[in-house]
C-alpha positions as CSV (number, residue, x, y, z in Angstrom):
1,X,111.7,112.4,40.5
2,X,110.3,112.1,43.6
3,X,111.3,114.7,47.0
4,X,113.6,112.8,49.9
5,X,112.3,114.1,52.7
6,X,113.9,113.6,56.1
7,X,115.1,111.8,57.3
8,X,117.4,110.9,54.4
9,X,119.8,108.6,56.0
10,X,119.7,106.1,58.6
11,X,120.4,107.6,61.9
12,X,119.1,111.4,61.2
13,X,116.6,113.0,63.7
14,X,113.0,112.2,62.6
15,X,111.5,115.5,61.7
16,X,109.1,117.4,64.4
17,X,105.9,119.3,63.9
18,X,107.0,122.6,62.3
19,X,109.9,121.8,60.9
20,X,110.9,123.2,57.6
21,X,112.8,121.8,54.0
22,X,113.8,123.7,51.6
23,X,114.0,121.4,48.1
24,X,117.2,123.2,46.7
25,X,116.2,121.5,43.1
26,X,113.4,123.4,42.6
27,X,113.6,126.4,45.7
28,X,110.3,124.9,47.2
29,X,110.0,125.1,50.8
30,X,108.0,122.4,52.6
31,X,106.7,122.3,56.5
32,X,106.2,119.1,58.6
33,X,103.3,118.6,60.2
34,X,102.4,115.9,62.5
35,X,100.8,115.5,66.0
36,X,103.0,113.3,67.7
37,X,106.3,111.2,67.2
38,X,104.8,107.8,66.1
39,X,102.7,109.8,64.0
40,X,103.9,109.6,59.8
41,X,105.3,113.5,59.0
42,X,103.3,114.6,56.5
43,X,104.9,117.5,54.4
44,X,102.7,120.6,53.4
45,X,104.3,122.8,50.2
46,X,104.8,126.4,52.1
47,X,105.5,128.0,48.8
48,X,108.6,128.8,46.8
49,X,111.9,131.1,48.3
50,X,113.2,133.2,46.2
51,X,115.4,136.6,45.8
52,X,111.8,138.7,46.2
53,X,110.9,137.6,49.5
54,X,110.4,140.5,52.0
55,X,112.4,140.9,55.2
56,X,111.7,143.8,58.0
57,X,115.4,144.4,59.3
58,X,114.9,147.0,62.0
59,X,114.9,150.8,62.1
60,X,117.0,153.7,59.9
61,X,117.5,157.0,60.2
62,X,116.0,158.6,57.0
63,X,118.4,161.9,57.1
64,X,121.3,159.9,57.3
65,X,123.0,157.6,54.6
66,X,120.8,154.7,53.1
67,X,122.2,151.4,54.7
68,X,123.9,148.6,52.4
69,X,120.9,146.4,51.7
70,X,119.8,143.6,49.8
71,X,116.1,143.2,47.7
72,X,112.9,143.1,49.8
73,X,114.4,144.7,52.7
74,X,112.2,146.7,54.6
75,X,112.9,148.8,57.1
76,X,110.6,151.2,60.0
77,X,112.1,155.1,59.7
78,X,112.7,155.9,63.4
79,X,113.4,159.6,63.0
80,X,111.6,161.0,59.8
81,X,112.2,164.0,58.4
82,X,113.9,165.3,55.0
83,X,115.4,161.5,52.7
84,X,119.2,161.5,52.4
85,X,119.9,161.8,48.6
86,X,121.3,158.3,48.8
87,X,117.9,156.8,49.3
88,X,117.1,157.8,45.7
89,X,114.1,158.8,44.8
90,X,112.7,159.3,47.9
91,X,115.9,161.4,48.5
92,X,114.8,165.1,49.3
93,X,111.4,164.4,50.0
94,X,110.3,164.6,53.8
95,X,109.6,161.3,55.0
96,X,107.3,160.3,58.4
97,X,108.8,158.9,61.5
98,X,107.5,155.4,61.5
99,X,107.1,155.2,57.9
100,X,108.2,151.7,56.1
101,X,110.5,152.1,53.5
102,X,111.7,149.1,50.9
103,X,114.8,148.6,49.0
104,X,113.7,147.2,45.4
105,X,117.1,146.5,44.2
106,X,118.3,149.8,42.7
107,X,115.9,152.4,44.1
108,X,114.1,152.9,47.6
109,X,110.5,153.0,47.6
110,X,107.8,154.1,50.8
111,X,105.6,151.2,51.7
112,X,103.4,153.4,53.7
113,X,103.0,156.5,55.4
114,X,102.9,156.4,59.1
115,X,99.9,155.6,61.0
116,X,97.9,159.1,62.1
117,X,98.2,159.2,65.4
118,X,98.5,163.1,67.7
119,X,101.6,161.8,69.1
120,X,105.0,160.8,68.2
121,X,107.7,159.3,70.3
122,X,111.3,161.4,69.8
123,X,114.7,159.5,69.5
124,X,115.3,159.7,73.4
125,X,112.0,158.4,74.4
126,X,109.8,162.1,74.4
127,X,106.3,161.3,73.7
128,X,105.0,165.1,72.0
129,X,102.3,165.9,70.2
130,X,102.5,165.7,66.3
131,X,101.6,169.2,65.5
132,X,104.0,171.4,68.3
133,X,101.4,174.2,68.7
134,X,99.1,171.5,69.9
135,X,98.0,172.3,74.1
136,X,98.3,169.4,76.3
137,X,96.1,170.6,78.7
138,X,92.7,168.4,79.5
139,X,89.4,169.6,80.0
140,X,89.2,169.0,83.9
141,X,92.8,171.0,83.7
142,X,96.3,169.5,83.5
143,X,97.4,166.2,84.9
144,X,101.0,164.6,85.9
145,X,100.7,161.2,84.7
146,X,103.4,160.1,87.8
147,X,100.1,161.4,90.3
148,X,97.4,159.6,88.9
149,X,97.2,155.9,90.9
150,X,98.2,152.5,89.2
151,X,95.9,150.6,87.2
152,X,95.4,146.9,89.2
């Protein structure tokens, strides 16, 4: 059987380049791609959607609950610190700010660990250095960032 494409029926808006169909018969999902109007759309296969796609939803808080989520849904830990016991088995384990973590269904998993980095950015916007004990002062001695002129 052969896909209808749109436009199905007379009337309906001729696809534009980027447009996307998803072919519910068999969950493929195709793009349009064509340079101009007058131009034929020709549809490129952009793979099959299904229930283990991947979607980055925003930011959690690691120590508090785990929010109601769905499979594939990944999310960036914004405060780090010691899991909540509802985020499974990652509950009870100390977790780094930025880190992604995943739910896969029944059980949260960490993607990744944060990228290394000597400074982390607190909940109200404080950029500190990762290890407290850590100096700030420079070599040439210590600088006020709000002195130093504008970059043109």
């Amino acid at each position: 059987m052969a896909i209808q494409f749109p436009p199905v029926s007379q009337g309906d808006p001729e696809p534009i380049d980027g447009d996307t169909y998803l072919y519910l018969v068999t969950g493929e999902e195709f793009v349009c791609r064509r340079n101009s109007p007058t131009q034929a759309a020709q549809w490129a296969a952009n793979g099959t959607f299904n229930g283990t796609n991947f979607e980055y939803v925003g930011t959690l808080e690691i120590q508090q609950p785990a929010p109601v989520s769905e499979l594939g849904q990944i999310y960036s830990v914004i405060d780090g610190g010691t899991a909540d016991a509802s985020f499974g088995s990652l509950g009870g384990l100390t977790i780094e700010q930025w880190s992604l973590v995943i739910y896969a269904g029944s059980d949260w998993n960490l993607v990744t660990a944060a990228a290394t980095s000597p400074w982390v950015r607190t909940l109200g916007g404080e950029i500190q250095p990762v290890v407290q004990t850590d100096a700030l002062n420079m070599v040439d001695g210590n600088y006020v960032i709000e002195s130093l002129p504008d970059l043109p």
